[in-house]
Backbone as CSV, one residue per row, in Angstrom:
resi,resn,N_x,N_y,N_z,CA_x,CA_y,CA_z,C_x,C_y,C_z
1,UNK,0.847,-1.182,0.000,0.000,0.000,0.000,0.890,1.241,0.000
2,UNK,0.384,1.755,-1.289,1.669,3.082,-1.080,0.822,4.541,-0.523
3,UNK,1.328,5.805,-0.242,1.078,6.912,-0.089,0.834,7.856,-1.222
4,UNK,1.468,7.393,-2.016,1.797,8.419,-2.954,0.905,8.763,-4.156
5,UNK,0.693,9.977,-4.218,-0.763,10.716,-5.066,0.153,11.312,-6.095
6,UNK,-0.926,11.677,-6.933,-0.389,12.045,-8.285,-1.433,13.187,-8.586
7,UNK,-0.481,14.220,-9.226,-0.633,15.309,-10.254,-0.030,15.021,-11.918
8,UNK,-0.888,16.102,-12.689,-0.101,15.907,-13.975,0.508,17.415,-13.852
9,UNK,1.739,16.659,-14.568,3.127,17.424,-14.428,2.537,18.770,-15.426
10,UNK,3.576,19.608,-15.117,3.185,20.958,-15.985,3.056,21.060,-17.688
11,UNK,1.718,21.374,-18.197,2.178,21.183,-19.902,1.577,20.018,-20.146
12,UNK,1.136,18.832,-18.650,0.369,17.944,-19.156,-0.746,17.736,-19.264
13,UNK,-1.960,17.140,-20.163,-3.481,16.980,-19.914,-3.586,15.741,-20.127
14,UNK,-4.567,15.327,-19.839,-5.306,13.688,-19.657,-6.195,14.435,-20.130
15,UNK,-7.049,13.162,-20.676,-8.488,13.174,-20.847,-9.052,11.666,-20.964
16,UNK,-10.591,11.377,-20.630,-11.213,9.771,-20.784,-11.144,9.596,-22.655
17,UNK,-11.288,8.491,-22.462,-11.256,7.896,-23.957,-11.984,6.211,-23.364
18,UNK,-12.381,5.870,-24.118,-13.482,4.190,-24.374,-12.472,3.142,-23.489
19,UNK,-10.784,3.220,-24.359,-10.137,2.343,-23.715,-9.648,2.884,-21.739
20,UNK,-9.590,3.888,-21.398,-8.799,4.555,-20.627,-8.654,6.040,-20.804
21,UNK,-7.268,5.772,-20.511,-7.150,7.738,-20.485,-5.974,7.473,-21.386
22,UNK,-6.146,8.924,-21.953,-4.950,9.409,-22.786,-4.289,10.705,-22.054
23,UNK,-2.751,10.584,-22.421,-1.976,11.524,-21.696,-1.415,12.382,-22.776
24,UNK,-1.051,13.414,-22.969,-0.129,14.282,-23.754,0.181,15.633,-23.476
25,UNK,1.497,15.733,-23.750,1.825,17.275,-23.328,1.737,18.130,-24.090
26,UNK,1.767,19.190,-24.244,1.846,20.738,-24.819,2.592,20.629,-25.239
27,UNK,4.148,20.442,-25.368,5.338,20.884,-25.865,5.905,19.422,-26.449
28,UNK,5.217,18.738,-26.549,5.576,17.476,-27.607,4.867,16.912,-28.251
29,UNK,4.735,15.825,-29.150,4.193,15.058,-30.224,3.781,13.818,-29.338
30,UNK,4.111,13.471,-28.123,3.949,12.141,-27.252,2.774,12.014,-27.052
31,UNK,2.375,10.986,-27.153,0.783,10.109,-26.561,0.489,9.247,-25.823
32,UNK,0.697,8.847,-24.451,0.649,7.772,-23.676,-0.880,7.630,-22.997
33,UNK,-1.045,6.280,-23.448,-2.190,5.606,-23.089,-1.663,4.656,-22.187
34,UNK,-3.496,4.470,-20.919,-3.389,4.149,-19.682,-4.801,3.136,-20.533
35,UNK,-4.597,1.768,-20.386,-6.149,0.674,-21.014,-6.377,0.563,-19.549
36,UNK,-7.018,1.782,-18.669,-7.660,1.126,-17.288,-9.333,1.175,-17.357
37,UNK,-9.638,1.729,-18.242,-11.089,0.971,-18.617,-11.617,2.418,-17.961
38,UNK,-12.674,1.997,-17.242,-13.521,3.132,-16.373,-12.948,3.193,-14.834
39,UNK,-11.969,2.678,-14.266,-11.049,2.487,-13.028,-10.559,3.865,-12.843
40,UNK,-10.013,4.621,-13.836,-9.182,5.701,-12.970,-9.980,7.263,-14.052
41,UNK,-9.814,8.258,-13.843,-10.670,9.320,-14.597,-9.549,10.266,-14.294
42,UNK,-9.397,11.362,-15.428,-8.979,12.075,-15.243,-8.501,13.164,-13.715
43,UNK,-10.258,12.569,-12.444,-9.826,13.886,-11.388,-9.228,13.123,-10.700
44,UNK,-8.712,11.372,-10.992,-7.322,11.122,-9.746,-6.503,12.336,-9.395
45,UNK,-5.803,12.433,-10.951,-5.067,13.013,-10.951,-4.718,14.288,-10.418
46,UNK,-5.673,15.106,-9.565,-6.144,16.030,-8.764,-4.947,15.767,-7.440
47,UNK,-4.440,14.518,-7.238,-3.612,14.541,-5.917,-3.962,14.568,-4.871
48,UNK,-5.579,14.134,-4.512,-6.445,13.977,-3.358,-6.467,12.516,-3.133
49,UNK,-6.569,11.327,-3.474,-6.163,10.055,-3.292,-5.048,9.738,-3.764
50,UNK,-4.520,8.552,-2.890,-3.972,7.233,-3.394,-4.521,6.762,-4.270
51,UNK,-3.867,5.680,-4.562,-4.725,4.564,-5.680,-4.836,3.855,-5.031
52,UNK,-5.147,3.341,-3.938,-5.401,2.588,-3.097,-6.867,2.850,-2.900
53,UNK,-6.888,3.940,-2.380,-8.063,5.361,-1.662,-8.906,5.256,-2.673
54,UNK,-8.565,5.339,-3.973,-9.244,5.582,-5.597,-10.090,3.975,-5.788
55,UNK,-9.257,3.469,-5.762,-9.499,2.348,-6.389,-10.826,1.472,-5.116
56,UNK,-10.939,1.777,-4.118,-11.744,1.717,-3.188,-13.177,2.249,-2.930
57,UNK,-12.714,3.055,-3.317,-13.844,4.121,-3.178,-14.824,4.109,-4.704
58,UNK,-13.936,3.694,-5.754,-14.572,3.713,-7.159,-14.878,2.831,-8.129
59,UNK,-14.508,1.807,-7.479,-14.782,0.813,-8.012,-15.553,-0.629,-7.427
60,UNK,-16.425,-0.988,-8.748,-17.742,-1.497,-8.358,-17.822,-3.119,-8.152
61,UNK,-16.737,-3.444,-8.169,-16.618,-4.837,-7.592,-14.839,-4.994,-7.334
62,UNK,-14.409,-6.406,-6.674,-13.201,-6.510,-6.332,-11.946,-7.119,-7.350
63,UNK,-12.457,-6.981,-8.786,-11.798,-7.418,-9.947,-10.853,-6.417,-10.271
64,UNK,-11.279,-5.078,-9.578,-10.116,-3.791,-10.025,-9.415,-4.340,-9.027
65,UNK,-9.485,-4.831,-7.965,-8.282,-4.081,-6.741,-7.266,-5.284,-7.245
66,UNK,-7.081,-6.573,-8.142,-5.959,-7.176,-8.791,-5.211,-6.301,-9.343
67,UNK,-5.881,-5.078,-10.337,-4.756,-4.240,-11.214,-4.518,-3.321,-10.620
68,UNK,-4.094,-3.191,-9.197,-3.476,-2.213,-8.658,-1.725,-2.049,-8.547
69,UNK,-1.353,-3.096,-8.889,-0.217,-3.072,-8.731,0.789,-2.803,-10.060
70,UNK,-0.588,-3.439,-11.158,-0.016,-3.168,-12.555,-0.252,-1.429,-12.647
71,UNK,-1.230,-1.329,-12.151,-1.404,0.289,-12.527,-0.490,1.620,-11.907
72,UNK,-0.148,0.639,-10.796,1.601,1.617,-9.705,2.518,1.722,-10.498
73,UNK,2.651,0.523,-11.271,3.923,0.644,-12.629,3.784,1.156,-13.204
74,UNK,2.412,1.054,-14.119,2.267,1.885,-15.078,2.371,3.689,-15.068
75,UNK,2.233,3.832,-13.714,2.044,5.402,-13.219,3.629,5.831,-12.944
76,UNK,4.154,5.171,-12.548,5.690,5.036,-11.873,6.968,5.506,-13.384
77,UNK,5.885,4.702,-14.405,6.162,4.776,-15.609,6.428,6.286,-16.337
78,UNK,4.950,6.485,-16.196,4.475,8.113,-16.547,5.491,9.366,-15.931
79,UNK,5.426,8.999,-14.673,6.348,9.605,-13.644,7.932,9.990,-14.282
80,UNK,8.159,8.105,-14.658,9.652,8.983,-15.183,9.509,9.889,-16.143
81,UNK,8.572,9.642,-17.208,8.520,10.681,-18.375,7.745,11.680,-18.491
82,UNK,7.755,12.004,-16.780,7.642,13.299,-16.791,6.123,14.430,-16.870
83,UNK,5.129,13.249,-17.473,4.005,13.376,-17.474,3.089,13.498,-16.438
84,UNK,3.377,12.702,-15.256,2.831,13.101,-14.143,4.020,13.017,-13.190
85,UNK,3.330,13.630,-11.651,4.355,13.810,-10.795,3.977,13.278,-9.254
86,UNK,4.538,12.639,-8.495,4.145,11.968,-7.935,4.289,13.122,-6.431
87,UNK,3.201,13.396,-5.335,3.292,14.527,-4.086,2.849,13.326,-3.253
């Protein structure tokens, strides 16, 4: 169980899309996609939950709380490149 909440980094926007969310910045050509379905929405990223906290609170049976650990990577991911930032 981690602590750690997330913002998108400066220059970055998310938005929902069918598969997940899409990420991209202002000042580049980059596109990173998140396939978390209806699990995470753009206002995680607000920096008021965990994904722990998130994933608890928002989800409608216990089949999400397996991809929690894939989804720490995947964010951990984002993180290095800068796209989001981890507070």
């Amino acid at each position: 169980m981690s602590n750690t909440r997330y913002k998108l980094a400066r220059g970055a926007q998310v938005r929902q899309e069918d598969f997940g969310l899409l990420f991209y910045r202002m000042n580049g050509p980059r596109l990173y996609f998140i396939s978390s379905g209806d699990l995470l929405t753009p206002e995680f990223f607000e920096g008021v939950m965990t994904l722990d906290e998130w994933v608890a609170q928002n989800s409608q049976n216990n089949a999400y709380e397996g991809r929690v650990l894939e989804l720490e990577k995947i964010l951990s991911q984002l993180s290095e490149k800068k796209v989001i930032i981890e507070c």
